[in-house]
SETI-937631 format. One line per 5 residues: their letters; for each residue x, y, z of N, C-alpha, C, O. Coordinates in Angstrom, 2 decimals. Last residue first. Example, Ala and Ser with C-alpha at 12.3 -4.5 7.8 and 13.67 -1.06 7.14 Angstrom:
2
sa = 12.85:-2.25:7.08:13.67:-1.06:7.14:12.90:0.03:7.87:13.41:1.14:8.04  13.19:-5.69:7.80:12.30:-4.50:7.80:13.20:-3.30:7.80:14.24:-3.32:8.46
END
This chain:
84
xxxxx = 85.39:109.45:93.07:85.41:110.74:93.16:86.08:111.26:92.05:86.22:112.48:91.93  85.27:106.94:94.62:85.01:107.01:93.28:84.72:108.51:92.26:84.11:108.63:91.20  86.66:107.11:96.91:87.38:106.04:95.84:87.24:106.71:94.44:88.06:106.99:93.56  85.40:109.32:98.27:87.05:109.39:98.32:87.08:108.04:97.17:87.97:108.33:96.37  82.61:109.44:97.93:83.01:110.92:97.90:84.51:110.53:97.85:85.16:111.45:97.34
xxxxx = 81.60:106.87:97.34:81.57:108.08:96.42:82.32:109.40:96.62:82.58:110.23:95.75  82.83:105.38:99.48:83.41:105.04:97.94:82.95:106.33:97.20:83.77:106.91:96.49  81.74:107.00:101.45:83.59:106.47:101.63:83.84:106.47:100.02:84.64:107.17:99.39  79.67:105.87:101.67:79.40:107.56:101.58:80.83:107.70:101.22:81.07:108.72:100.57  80.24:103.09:101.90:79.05:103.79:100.38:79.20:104.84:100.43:78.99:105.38:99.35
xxxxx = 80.44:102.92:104.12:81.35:102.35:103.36:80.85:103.01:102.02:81.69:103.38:101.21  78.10:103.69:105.65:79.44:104.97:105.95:80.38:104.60:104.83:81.12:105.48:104.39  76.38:101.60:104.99:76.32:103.19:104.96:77.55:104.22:104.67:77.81:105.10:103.85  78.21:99.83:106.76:77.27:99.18:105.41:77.34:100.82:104.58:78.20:101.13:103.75  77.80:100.92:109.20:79.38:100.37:108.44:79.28:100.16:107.33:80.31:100.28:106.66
xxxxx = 75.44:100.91:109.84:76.13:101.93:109.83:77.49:101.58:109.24:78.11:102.53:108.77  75.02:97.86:110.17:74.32:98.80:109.13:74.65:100.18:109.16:74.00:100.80:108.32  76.41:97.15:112.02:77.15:96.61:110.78:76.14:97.70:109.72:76.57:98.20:108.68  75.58:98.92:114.10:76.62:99.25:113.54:77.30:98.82:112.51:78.27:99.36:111.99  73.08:97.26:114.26:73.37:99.22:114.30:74.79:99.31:113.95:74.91:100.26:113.18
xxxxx = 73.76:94.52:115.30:72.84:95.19:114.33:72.90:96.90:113.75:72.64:97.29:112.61  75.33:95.62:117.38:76.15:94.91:116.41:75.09:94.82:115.00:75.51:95.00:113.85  72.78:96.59:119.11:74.72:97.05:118.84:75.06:96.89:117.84:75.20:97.87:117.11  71.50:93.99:119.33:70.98:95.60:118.50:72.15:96.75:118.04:72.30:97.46:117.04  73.27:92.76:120.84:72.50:92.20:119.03:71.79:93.29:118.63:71.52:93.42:117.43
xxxxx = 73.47:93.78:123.35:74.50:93.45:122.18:73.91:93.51:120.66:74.16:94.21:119.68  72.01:95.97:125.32:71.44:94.87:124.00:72.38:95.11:122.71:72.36:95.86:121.73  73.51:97.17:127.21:71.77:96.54:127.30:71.75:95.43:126.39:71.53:94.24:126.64  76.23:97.22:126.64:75.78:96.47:127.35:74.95:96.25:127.39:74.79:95.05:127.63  75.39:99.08:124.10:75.95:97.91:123.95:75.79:96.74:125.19:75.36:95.61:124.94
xxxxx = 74.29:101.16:124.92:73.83:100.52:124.31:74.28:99.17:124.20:73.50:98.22:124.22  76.43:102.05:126.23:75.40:101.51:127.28:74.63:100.83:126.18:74.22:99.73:126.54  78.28:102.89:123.81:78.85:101.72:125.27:77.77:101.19:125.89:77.83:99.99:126.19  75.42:103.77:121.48:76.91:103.70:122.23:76.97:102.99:122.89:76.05:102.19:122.99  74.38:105.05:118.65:74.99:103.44:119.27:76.08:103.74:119.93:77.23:103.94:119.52
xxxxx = 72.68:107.05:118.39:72.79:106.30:119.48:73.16:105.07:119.92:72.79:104.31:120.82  72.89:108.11:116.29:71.76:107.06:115.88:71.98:106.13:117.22:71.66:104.94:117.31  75.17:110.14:116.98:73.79:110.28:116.63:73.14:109.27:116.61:72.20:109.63:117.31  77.10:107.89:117.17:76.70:109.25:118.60:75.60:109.21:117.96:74.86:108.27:118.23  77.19:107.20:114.89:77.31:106.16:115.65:76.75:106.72:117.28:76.21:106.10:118.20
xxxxx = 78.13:109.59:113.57:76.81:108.93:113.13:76.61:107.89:113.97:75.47:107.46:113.75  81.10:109.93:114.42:79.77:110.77:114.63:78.38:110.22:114.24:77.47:110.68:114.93  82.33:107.60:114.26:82.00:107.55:115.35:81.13:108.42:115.55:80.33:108.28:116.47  82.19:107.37:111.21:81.95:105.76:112.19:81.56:107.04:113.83:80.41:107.10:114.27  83.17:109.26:109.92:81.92:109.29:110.27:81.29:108.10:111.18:80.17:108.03:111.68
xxxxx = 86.08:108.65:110.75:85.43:109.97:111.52:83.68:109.94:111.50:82.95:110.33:112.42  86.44:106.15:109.80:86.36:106.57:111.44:85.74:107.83:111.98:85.17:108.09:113.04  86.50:107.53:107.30:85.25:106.40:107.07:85.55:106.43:109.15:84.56:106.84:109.75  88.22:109.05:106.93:86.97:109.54:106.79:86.07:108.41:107.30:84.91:108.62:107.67  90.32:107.48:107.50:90.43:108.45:108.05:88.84:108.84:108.24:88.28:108.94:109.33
xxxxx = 90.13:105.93:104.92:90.04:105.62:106.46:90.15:106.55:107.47:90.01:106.02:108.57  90.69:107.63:103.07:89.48:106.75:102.63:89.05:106.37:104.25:87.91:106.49:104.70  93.18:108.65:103.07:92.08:109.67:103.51:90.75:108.89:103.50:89.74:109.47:103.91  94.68:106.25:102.76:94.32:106.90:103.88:93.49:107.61:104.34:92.99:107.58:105.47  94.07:105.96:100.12:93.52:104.62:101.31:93.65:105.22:102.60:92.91:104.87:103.53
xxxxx = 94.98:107.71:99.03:93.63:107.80:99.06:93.27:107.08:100.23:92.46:107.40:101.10  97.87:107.53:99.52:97.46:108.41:100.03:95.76:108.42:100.15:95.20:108.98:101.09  98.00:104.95:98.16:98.71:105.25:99.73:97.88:106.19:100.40:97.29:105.99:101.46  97.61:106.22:95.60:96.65:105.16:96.27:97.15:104.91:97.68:96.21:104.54:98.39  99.70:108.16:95.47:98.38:108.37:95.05:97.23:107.00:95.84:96.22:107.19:96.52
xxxxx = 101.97:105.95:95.67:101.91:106.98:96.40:100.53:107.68:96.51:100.13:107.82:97.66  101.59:104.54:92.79:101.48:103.63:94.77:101.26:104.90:95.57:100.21:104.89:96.21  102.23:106.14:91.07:100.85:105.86:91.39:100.78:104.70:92.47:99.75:104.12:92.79  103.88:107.58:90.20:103.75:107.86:91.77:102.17:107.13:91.97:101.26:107.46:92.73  105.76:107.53:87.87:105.64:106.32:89.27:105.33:107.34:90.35:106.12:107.83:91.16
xxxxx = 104.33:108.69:85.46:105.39:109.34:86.60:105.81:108.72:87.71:106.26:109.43:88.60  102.47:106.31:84.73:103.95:106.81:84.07:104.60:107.72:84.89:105.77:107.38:85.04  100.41:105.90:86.23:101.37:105.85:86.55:102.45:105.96:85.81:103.51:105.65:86.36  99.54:109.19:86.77:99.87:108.75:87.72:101.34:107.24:87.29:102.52:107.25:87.65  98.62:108.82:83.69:99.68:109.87:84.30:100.35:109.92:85.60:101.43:110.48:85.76
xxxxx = 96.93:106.50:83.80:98.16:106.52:82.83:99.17:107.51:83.42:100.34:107.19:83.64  94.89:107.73:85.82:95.92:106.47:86.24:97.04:106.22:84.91:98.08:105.65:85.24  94.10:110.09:84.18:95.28:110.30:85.28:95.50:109.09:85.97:96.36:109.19:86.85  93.30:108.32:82.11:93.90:109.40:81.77:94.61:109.99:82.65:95.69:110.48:82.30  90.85:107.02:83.12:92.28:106.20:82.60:92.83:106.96:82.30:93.64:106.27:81.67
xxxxx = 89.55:109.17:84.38:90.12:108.27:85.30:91.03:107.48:84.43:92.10:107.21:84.97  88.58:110.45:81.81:89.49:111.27:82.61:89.80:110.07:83.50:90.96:109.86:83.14  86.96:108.00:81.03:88.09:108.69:80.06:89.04:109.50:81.24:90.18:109.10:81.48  85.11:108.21:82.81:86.28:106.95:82.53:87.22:106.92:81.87:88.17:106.15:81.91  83.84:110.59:82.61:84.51:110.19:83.83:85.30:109.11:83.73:86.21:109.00:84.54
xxxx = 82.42:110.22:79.53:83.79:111.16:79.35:84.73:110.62:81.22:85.93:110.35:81.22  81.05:108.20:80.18:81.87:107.47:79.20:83.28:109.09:79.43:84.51:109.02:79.47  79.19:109.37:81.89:79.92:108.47:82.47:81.27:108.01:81.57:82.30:107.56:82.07  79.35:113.12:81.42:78.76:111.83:81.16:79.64:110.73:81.76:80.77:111.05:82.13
END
């Protein structure tokens, strides 16, 4: 249930940080958080065909396609690495 997932999350940020490693733990998420979020930036970005030529034809469809792929990929980022 949601009330027991908030229980276990204040339960290993208390344990995180009473052992001081809880900078280290969030060091480490923010990485794998970016890591993941480039890797699907550039495979979903191949697939839905936003690439280089795209870009020269038609900037504003570019930059349309990719803030909404950034929008996406940021949401697939928080559930599977923030809010996990």
């Amino acid at each position: 249930s949601a009330a027991s997932d908030v229980y276990k999350r204040q339960i290993r940020y208390y344990n995180l940080l009473t052992s001081c490693t809880l900078t280290q733990h969030l060091a480490e998420t923010e990485q794998t958080a970016m890591k993941l979020e480039e890797t699907l930036m550039k495979q979903m970005a191949a697939q839905e065909g936003l690439t280089e030529s795209l870009k020269a034809a038609d900037m504003m469809k570019w930059v349309q396609g990719m803030n909404n792929l950034r929008n996406r990929v940021q949401e697939i980022v928080k559930a599977e690495i923030i809010f996990a």
